[in-house]
C-alpha positions in Angstrom: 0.0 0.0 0.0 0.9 3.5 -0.8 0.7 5.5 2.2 0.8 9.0 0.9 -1.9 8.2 -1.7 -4.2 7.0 1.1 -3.8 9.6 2.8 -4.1 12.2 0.1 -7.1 10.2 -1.0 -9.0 10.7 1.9 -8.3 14.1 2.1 -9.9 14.9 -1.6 -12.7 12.8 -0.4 -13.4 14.9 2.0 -12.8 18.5 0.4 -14.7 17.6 -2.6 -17.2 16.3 -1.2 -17.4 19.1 1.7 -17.7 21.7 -1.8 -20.4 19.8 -2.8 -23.0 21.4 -0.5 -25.5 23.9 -1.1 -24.3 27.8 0.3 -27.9 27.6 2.1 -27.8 24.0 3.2 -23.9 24.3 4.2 -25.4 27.6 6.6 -24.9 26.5 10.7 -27.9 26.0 12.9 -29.3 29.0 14.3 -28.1 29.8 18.4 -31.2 29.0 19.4 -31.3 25.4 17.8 -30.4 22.6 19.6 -27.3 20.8 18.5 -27.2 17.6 16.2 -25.6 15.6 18.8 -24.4 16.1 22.1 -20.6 15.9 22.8 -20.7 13.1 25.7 -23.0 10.6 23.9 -21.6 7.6 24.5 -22.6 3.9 25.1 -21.4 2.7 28.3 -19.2 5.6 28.6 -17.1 4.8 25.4 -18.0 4.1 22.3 -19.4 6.7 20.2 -23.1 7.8 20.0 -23.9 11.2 18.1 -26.0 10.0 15.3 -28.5 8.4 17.4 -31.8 10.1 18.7 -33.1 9.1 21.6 -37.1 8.4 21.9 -39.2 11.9 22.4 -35.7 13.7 21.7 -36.2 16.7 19.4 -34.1 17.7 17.4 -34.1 20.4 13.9 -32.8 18.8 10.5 -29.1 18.1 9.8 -27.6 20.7 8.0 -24.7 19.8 5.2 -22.6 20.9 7.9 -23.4 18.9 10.4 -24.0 15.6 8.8 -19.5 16.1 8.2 -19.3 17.0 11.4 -21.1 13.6 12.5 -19.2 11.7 10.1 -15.8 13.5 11.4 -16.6 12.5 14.9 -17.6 9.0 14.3 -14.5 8.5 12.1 -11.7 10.3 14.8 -12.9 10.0 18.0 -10.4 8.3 20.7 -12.0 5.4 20.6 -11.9 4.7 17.5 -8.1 4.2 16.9 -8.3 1.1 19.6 -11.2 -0.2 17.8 -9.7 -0.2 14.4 -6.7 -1.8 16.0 -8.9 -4.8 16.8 -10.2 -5.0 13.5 -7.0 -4.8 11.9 -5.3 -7.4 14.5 -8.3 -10.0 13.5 -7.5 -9.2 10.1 -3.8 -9.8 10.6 -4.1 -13.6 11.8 -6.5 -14.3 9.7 -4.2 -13.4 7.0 -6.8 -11.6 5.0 -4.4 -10.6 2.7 -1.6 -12.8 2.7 0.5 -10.3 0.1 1.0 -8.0 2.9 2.7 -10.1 5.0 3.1 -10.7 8.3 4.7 -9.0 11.8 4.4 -5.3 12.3 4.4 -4.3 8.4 1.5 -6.2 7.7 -0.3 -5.2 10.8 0.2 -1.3 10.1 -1.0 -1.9 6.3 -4.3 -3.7 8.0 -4.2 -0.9 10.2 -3.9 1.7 6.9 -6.8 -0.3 5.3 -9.4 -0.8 8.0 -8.9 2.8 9.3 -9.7 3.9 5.1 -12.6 1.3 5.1 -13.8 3.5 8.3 -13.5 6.9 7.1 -14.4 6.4 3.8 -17.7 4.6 5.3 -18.3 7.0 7.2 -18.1 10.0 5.0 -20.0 8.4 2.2 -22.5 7.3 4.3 -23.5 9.9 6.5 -22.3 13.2 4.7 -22.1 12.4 0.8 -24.5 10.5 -0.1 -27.5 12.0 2.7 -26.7 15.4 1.5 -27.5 14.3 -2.5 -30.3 12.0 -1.8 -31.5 14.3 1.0 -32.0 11.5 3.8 -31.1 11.8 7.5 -28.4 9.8 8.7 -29.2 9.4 12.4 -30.5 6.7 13.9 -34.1 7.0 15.8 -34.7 4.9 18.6 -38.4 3.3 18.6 -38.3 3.0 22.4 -41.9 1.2 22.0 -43.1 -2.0 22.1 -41.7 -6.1 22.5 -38.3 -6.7 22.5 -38.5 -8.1 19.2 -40.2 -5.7 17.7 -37.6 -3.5 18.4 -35.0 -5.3 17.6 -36.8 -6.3 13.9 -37.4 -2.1 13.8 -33.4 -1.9 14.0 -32.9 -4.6 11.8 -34.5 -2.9 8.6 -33.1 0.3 9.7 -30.3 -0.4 6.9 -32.9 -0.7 4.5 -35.3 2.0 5.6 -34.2 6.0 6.9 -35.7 9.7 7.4 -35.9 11.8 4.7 -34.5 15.3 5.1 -37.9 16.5 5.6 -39.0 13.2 7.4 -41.4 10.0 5.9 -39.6 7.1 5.4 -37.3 6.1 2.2 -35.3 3.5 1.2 -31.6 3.8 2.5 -29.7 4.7 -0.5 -27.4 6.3 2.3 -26.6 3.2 3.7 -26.3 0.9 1.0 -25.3 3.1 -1.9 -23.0 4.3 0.5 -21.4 1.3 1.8 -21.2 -0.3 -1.8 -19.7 3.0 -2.8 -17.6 2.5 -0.5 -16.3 -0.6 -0.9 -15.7 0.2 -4.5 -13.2 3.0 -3.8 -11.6 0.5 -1.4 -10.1 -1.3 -4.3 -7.5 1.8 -4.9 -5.5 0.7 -2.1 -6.5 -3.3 -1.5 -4.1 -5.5 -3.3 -4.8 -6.4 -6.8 -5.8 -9.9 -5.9 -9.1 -8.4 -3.3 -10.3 -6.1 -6.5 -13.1 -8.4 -7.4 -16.4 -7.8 -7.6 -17.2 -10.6 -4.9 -14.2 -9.2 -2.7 -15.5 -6.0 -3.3 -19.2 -7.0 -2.0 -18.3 -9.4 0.7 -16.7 -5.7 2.3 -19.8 -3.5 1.5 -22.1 -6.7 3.2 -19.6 -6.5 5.9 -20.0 -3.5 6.7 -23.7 -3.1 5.9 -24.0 -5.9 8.7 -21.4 -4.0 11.4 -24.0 -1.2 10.9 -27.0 -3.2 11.5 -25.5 -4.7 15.4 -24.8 -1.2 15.5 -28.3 -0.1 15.4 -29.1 -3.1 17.4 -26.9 -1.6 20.3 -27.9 2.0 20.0 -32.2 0.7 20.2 -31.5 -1.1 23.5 -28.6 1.4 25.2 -31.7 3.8 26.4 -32.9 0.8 28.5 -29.3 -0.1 29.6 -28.4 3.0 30.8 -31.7 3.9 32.8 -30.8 0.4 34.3 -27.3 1.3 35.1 -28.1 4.4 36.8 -31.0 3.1 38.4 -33.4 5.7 37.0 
């Protein structure tokens, strides 16, 4: 892998797209409006939260803005770096792709890739592609109802979002994204993970990390009155 492209590769994906925006839609919320996301949202104290909205929370429409600021936080927070270490350790036994070899050099070029395959989700998914097909990224919590209802609710959640303006759509942003995504992956995987089927198995991959995700973030409300006994 080429570091400097990587890096200078995420950085066009994230000017260009940024310039993208609308002057009006790219305008920040007014003082009076409540913020996208609070700063300290986080499940059980550490892993990041902000594109989740709690039952009965309300909150005004994402700007351009904020939707790259959401997709900035999820993508550099802390926490992340550990997690994407995990990810890339896994990835590392597993020899997922054997060309890169082994010991530390392999690791850090797992490390290079997964880290990309974050960012690059991220940004496509809840900046790029919400902004053009007008859809809200966040996640609502149903709150409501059986356990399984709930958890079915944030099953097809990667299949059905918010529209900018609310009513429910089909989640281009999540799957256009993530496939997207996975296709831009190919300019630094090794010539020998380009396939199509490589290239789907990491969108599906993903698409699936995002779906426990919205799993977690349905139930933490519940969790965390438990915890602190409210």
């Amino acid at each position: 892998m080429r570091r400097p492209r990587l890096v200078t590769f995420l950085i066009v994906i994230f000017v260009c797209a940024g310039g993208s925006a609308s002057a009006q839609d790219a305008q920040p919320p007014s003082a009076d409006a409540q913020p996208a996301a609070p700063h300290d949202k986080r499940i059980f104290g550490v892993l990041p939260n902000y594109a989740t909205v709690d039952k009965d929370e309300q909150l005004p429409p994402l700007t351009t803005r904020q939707r790259f600021r959401l997709a900035e936080l999820n993508s550099f927070d802390p926490f992340v770096y550990p997690f994407v270490g995990v990810t890339a350790g896994v990835a590392d036994v597993r020899r997922q792709e054997p060309t890169w070899g082994g010991g530390m050099k392999g690791y850090s070029r797992h490390y290079a890739a997964a880290f990309a395959d974050n960012t690059i989700g991220n940004v496509l998914t809840t900046a790029v592609v919400p902004t053009l097909a007008h859809q809200d990224p966040r996640y609502y919590v149903l709150g409501d109802g059986g356990a399984w209802h709930r958890a079915g609710y944030a099953a097809t959640r990667t299949v059905i979002t918010r529209g900018a303006a609310g009513g429910r759509q089909f989640n281009v942003s999540e799957l256009g994204g993530n496939t997207a995504a996975a296709a831009l992956s190919n300019v630094y995987y090794p010539s020998d993970a380009r396939s199509i089927p490589d290239t789907l198995q990491r969108a599906a991959m993903q698409v699936m990390w995002d779906a426990a995700a919205n799993e977690l973030k349905e139930f933490w409300p519940d969790v965390r009155r438990i915890w602190h006994h409210d």
